[in-house]
C-alpha positions as a LaTeX table, in Angstrom:
\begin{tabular}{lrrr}
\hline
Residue & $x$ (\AA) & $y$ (\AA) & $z$ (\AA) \\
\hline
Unk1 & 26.34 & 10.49 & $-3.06$ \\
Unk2 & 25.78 & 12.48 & $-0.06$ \\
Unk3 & 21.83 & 13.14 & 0.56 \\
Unk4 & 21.02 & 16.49 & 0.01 \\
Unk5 & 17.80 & 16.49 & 2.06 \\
Unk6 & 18.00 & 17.66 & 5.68 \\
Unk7 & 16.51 & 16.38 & 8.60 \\
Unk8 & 14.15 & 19.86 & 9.44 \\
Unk9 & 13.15 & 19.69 & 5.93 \\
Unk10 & 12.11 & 15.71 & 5.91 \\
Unk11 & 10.93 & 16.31 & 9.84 \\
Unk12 & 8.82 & 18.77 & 9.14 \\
Unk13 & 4.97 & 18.84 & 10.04 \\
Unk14 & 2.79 & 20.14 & 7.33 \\
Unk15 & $-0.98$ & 20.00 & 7.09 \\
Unk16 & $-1.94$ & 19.14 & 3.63 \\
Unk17 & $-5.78$ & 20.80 & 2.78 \\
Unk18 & $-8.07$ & 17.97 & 1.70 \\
Unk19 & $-8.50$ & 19.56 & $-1.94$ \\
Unk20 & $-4.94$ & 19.80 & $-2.43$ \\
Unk21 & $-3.87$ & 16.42 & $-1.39$ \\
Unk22 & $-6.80$ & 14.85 & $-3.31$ \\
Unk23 & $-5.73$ & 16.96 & $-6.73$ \\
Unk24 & $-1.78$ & 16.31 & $-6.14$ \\
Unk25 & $-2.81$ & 12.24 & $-5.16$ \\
Unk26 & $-5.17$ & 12.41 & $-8.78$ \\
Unk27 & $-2.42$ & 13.40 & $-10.54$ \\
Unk28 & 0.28 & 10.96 & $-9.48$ \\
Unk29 & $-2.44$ & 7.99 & $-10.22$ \\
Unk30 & $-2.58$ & 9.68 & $-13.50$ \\
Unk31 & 1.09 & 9.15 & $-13.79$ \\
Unk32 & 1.08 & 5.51 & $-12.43$ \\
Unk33 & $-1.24$ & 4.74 & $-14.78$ \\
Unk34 & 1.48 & 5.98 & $-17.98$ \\
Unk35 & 3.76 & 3.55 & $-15.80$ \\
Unk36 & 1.74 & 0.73 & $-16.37$ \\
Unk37 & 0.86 & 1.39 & $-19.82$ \\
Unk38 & 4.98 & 1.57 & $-20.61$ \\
Unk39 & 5.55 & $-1.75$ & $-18.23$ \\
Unk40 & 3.02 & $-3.59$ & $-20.50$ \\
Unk41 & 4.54 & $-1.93$ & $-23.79$ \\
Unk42 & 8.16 & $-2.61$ & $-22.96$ \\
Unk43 & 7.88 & $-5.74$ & $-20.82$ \\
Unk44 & 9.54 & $-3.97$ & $-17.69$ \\
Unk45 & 9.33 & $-5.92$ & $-14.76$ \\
Unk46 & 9.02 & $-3.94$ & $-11.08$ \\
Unk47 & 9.63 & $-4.56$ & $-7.78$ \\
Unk48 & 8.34 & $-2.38$ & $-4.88$ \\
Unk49 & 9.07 & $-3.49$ & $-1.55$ \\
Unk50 & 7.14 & $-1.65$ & 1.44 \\
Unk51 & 8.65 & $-1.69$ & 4.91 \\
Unk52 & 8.64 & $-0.11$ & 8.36 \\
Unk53 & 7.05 & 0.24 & 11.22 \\
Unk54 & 3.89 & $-1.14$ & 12.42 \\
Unk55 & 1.12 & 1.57 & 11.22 \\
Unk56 & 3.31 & 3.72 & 9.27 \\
Unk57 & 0.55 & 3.72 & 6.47 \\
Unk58 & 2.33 & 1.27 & 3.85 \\
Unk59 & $-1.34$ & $-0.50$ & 3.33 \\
Unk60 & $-2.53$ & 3.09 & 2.87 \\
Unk61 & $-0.12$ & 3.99 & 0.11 \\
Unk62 & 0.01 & 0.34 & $-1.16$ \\
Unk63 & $-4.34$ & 1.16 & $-1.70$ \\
Unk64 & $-3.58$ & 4.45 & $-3.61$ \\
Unk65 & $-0.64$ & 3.18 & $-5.74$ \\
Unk66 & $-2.60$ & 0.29 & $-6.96$ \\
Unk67 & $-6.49$ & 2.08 & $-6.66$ \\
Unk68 & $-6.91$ & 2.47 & $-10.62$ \\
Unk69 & $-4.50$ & 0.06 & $-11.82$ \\
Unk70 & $-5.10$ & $-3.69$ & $-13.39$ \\
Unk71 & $-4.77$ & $-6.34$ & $-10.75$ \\
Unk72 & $-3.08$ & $-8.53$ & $-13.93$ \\
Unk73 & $-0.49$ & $-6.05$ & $-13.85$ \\
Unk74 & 0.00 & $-4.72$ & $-10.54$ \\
Unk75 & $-0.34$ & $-7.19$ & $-7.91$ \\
Unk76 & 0.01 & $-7.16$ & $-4.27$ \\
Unk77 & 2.27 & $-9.70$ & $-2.28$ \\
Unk78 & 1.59 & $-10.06$ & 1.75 \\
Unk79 & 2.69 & $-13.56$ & 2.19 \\
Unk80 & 1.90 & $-15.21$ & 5.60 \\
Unk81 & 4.36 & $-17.24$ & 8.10 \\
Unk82 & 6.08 & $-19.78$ & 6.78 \\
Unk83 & 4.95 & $-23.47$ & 6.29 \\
Unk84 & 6.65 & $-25.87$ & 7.92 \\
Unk85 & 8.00 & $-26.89$ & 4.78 \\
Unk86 & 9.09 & $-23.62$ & 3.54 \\
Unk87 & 10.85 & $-23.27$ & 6.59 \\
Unk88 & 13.38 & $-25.54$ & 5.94 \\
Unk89 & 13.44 & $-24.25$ & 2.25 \\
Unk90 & 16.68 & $-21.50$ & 1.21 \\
Unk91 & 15.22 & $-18.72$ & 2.97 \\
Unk92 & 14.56 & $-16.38$ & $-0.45$ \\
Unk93 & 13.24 & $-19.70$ & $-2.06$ \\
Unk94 & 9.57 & $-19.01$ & $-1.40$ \\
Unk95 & 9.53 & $-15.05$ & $-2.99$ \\
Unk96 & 10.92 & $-16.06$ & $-5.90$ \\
Unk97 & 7.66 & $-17.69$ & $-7.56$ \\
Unk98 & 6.21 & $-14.20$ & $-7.04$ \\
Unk99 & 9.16 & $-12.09$ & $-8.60$ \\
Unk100 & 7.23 & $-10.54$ & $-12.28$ \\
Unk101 & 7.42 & $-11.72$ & $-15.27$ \\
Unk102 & 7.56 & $-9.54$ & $-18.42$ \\
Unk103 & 4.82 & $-6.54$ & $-18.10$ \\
Unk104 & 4.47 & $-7.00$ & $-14.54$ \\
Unk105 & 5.20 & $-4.66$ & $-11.29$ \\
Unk106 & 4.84 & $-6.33$ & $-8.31$ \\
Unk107 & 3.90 & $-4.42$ & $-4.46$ \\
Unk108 & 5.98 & $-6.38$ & $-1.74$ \\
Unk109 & 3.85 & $-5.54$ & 1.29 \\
Unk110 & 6.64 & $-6.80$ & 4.06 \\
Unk111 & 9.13 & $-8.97$ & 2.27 \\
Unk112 & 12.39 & $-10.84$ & 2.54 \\
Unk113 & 13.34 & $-8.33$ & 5.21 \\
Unk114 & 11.47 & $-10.17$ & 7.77 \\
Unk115 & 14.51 & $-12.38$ & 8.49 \\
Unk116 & 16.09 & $-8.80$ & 9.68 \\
Unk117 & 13.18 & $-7.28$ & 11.35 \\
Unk118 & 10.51 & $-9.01$ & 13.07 \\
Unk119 & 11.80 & $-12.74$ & 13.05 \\
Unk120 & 15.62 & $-11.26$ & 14.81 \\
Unk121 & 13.13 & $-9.36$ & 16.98 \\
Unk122 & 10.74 & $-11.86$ & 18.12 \\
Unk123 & 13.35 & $-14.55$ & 17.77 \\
Unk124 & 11.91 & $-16.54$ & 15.63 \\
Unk125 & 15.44 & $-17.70$ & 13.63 \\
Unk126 & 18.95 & $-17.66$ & 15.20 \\
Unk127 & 21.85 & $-15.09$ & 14.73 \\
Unk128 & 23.45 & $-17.52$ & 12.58 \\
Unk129 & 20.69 & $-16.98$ & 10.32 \\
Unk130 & 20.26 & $-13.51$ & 10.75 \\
Unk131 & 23.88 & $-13.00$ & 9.97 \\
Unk132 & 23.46 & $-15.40$ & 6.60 \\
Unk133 & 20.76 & $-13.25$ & 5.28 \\
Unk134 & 22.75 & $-10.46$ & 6.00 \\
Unk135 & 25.53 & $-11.76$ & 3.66 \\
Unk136 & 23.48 & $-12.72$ & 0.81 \\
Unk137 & 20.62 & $-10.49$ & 0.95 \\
Unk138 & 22.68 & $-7.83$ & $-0.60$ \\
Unk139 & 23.78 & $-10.57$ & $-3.54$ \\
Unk140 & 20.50 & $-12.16$ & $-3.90$ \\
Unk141 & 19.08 & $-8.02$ & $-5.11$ \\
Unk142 & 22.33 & $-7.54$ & $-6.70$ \\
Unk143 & 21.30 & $-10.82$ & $-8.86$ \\
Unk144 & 17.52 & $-9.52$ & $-9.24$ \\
Unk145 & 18.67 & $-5.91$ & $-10.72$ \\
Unk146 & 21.72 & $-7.66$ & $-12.57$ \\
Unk147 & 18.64 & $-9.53$ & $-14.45$ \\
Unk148 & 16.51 & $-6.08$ & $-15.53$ \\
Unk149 & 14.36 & $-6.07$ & $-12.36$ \\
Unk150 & 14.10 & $-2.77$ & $-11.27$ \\
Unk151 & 13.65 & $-2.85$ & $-7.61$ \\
Unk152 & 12.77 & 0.05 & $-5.04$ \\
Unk153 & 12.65 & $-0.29$ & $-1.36$ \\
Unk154 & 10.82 & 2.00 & 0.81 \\
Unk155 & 10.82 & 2.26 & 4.67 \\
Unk156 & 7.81 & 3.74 & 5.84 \\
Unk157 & 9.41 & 5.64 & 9.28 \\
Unk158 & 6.46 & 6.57 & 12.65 \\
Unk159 & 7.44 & 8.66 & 15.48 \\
Unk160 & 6.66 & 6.44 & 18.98 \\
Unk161 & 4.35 & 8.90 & 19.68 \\
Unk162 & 2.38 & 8.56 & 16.65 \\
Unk163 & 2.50 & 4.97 & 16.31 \\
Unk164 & 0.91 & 4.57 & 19.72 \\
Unk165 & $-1.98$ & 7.18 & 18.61 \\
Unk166 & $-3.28$ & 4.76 & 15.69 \\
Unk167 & $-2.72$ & 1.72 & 17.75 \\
Unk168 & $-4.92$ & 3.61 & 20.31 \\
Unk169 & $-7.74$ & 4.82 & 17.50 \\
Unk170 & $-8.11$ & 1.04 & 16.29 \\
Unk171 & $-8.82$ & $-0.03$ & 19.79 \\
Unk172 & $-12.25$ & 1.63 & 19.21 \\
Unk173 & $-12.79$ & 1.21 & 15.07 \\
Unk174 & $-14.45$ & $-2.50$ & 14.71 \\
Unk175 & $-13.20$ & $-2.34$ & 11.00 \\
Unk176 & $-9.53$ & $-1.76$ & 11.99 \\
Unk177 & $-9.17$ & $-3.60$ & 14.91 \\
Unk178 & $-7.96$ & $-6.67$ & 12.77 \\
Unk179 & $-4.63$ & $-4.70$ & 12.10 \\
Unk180 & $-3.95$ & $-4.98$ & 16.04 \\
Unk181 & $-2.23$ & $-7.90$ & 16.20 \\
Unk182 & $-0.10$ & $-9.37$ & 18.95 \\
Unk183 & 3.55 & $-8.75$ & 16.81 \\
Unk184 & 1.83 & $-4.92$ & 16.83 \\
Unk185 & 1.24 & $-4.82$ & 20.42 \\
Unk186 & 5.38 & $-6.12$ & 20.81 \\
Unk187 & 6.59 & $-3.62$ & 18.48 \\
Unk188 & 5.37 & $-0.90$ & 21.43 \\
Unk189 & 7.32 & $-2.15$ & 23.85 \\
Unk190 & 10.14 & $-3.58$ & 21.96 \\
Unk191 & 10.28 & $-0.23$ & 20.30 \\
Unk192 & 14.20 & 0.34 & 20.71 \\
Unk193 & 14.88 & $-3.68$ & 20.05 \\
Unk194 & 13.09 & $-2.71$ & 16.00 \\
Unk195 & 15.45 & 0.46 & 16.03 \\
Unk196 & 18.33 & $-1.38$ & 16.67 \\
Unk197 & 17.21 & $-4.12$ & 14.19 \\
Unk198 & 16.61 & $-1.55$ & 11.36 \\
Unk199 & 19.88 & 0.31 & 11.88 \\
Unk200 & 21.58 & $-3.02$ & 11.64 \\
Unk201 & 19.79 & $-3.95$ & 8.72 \\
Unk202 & 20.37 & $-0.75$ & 6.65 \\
Unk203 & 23.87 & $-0.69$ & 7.35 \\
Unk204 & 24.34 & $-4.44$ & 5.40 \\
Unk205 & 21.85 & $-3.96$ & 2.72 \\
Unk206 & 21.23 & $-0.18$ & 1.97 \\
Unk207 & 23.83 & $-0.65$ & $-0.97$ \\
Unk208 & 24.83 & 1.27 & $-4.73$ \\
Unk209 & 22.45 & $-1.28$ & $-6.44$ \\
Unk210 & 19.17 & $-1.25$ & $-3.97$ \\
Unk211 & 19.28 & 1.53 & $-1.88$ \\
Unk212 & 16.75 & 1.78 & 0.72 \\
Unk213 & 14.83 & 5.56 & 0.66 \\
Unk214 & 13.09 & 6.66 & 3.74 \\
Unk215 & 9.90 & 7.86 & 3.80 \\
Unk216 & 8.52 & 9.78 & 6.93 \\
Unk217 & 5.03 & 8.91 & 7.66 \\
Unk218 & 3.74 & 10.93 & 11.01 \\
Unk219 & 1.46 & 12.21 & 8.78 \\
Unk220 & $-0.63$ & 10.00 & 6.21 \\
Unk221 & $-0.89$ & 11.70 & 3.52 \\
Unk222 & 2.17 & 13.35 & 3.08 \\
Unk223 & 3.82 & 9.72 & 2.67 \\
Unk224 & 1.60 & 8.82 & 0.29 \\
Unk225 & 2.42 & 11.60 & $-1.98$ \\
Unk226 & 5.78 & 11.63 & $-1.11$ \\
Unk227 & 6.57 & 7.84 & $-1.81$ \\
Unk228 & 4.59 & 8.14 & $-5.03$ \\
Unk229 & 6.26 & 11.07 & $-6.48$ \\
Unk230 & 9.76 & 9.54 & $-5.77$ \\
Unk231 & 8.73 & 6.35 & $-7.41$ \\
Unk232 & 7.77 & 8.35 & $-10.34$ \\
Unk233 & 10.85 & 10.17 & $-10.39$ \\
Unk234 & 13.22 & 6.57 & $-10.63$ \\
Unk235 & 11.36 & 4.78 & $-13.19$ \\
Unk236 & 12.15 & 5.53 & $-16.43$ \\
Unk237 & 8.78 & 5.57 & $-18.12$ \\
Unk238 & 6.73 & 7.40 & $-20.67$ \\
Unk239 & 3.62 & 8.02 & $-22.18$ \\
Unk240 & 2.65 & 5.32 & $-24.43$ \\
Unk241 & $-0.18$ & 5.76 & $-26.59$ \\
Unk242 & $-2.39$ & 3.06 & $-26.95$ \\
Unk243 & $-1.34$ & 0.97 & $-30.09$ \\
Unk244 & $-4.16$ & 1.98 & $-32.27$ \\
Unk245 & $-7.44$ & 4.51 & $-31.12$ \\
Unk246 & $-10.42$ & 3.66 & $-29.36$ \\
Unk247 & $-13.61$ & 3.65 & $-30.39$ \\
Unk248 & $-16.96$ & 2.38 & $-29.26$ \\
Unk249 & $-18.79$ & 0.69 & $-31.69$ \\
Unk250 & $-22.43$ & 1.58 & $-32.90$ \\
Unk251 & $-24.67$ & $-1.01$ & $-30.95$ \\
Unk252 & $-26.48$ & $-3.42$ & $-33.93$ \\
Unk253 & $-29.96$ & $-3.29$ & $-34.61$ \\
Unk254 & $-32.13$ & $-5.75$ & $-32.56$ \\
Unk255 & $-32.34$ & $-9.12$ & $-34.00$ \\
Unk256 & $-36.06$ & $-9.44$ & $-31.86$ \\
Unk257 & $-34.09$ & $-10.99$ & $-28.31$ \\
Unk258 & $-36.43$ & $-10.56$ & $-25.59$ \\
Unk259 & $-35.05$ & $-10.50$ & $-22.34$ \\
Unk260 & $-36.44$ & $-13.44$ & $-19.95$ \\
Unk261 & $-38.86$ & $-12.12$ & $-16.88$ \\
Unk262 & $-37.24$ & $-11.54$ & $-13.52$ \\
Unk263 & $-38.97$ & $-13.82$ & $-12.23$ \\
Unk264 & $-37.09$ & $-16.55$ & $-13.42$ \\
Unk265 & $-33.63$ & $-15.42$ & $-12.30$ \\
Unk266 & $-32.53$ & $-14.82$ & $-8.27$ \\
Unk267 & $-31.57$ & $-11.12$ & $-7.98$ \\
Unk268 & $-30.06$ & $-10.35$ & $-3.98$ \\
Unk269 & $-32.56$ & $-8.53$ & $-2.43$ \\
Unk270 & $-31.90$ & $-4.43$ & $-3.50$ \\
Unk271 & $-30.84$ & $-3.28$ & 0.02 \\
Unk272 & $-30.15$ & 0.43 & $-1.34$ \\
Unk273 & $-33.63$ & 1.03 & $-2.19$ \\
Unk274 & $-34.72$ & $-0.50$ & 1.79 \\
Unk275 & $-31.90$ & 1.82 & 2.97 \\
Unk276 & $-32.97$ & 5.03 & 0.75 \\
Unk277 & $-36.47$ & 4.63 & 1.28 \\
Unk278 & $-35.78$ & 3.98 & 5.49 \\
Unk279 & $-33.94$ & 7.08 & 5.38 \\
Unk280 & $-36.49$ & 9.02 & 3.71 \\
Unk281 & $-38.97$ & 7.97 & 6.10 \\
Unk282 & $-37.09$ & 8.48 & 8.84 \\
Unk283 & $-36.01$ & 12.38 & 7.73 \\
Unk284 & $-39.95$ & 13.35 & 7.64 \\
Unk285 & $-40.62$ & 11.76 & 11.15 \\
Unk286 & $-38.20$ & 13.35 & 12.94 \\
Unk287 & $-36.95$ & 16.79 & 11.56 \\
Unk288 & $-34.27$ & 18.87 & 13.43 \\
Unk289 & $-35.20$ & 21.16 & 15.54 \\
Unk290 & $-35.12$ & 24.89 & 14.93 \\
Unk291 & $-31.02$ & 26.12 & 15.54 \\
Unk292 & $-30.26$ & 22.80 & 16.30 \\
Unk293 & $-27.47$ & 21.70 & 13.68 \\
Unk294 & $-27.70$ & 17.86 & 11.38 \\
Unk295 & $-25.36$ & 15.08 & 12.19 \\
Unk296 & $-24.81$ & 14.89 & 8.13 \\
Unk297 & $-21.57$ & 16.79 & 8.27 \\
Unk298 & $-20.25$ & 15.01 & 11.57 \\
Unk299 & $-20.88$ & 11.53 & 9.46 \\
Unk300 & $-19.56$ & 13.03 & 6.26 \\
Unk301 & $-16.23$ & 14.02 & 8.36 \\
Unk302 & $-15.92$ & 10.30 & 10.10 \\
Unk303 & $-15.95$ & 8.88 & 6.63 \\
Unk304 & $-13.01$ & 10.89 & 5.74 \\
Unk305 & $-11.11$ & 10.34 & 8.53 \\
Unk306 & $-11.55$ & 6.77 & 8.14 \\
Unk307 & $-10.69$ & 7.33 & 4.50 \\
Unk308 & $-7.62$ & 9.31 & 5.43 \\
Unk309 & $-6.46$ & 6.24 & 8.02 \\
Unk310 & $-6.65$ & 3.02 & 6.08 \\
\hline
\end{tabular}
């Protein structure tokens, strides 16, 4: 079927206002969280894989897909390099023991499609094998959705430009710098070597049965709510109601328990009231000067910047 979105419309540069995103993001959770209810009902079993370029914001997304859900029921899969003795395993062999089980959706963050990205890239395997996994990689998902697995792949998609821009902002952010690795520093100047990877790749395995969808990520949040409302839209789900109605039981007379002293048990030190109390102090000592304007909002807007980038 022909895709009926166009590039201006998927290229497009929008600035989403804070409120808005937040309300439209609360929402979608809302709706996640009817998908997980129906998953657990029905014994559904899902399969999310997350793709794309370095710092395209798939952790982000990942973060707000699975913020208010159960970890027993959605979990996260970033699997490290191979072992030494998974490498000489059948090269799907070691995600397999993480495909779910009844009830389950699991979040591939990176997947299989290593083999055609980063490892063809880097050189890590040979064309021989690159060219295997081609072959079967389409007959391996074909196999997984044949079973009742309902899989979804997503390529998260950064202009150069932008890419370079985040690499540059966690140069100076001690709790991002960890995401700079050295296969993140070679994906800026192997830049066209990924491209040609990815175009290769999606021409063998974008098929009928697990199609890849794109998802355009210069800007943050508008991938986020993107992805999540096209997830939405391919899952057949609806609202379950819970088996049988809530409801908090009165809490029973006492039976004369007495709670030991505190003094007998080692409570961590309480920081916040240090931290509150510092604070407090240190407002009185040194109060603005007339015109002059606080740092309060400057901090408040750092935090959700920082929010806005992870």
């Amino acid at each position: 079927m022909k895709n009926a979105v166009t590039e201006d419309h998927v290229q497009k540069k929008i600035k989403i206002p804070n409120d808005l995103y937040e309300a439209e993001l609360y929402r979608l959770q809302g709706e996640l969280a009817k998908v997980q209810r129906w998953v657990k009902a029905t014994g559904a079993r899902v399969v999310i894989i997350f793709e794309g370029r370095d710092a395209a914001g798939k952790g982000g997304t990942i973060k707000r897909i699975t913020e208010y859900l159960s970890p027993r029921v959605a979990r996260v899969v970033a699997l490290p390099a191979p072992t030494e003795r998974e490498s000489t395993q059948w090269y799907f062999q070691r995600y397999v023991p993480h495909l779910p089980a009844a009830g389950e959706i699991v979040l591939l963050d990176r997947s299989w499609y290593n083999r055609a990205g980063v490892e063809k890239v880097m050189g890590f395997c040979s064309a021989e094998d690159v060219q295997r996994f081609m072959r079967q990689c389409p007959i391996f998902e074909q196999m997984l959705v044949e079973d009742g697995i309902l899989l979804r792949k997503y390529w998260f998609s950064v202009s150069d430009q932008v890419q370079y821009e985040r690499f540059s902002s966690r140069l100076s952010d001690p709790l991002r710098q960890w995401k700079l690795s050295p296969m993140d520093l070679q994906s800026i100047v192997r830049w066209e070597d990924y491209s040609r990877a990815k175009d290769d790749m999606m021409t063998h395995t974008d098929t009928p049965w697990a199609p890849w969808y794109h998802v355009a990520s210069d800007s943050k949040k508008a991938a986020r709510l993107n992805m999540i409302s096209h997830l939405l839209s391919t899952l057949p789900y609806e609202d379950i109601a819970p088996a049988e109605k809530i409801v908090l039981p009165k809490r029973p007379k006492t039976t004369g328990y007495k709670r030991p002293s505190v003094d007998m048990s080692k409570y961590v030190p309480n920081h916040a009231l240090d931290l509150v109390e510092t604070a407090a102090k240190a407002k009185g000592d040194a109060k603005p000067a007339k015109g002059k304007k606080s740092k309060k909002s400057g901090s408040k807007k750092r935090a959700r910047k920082r929010t806005e980038e992870d």
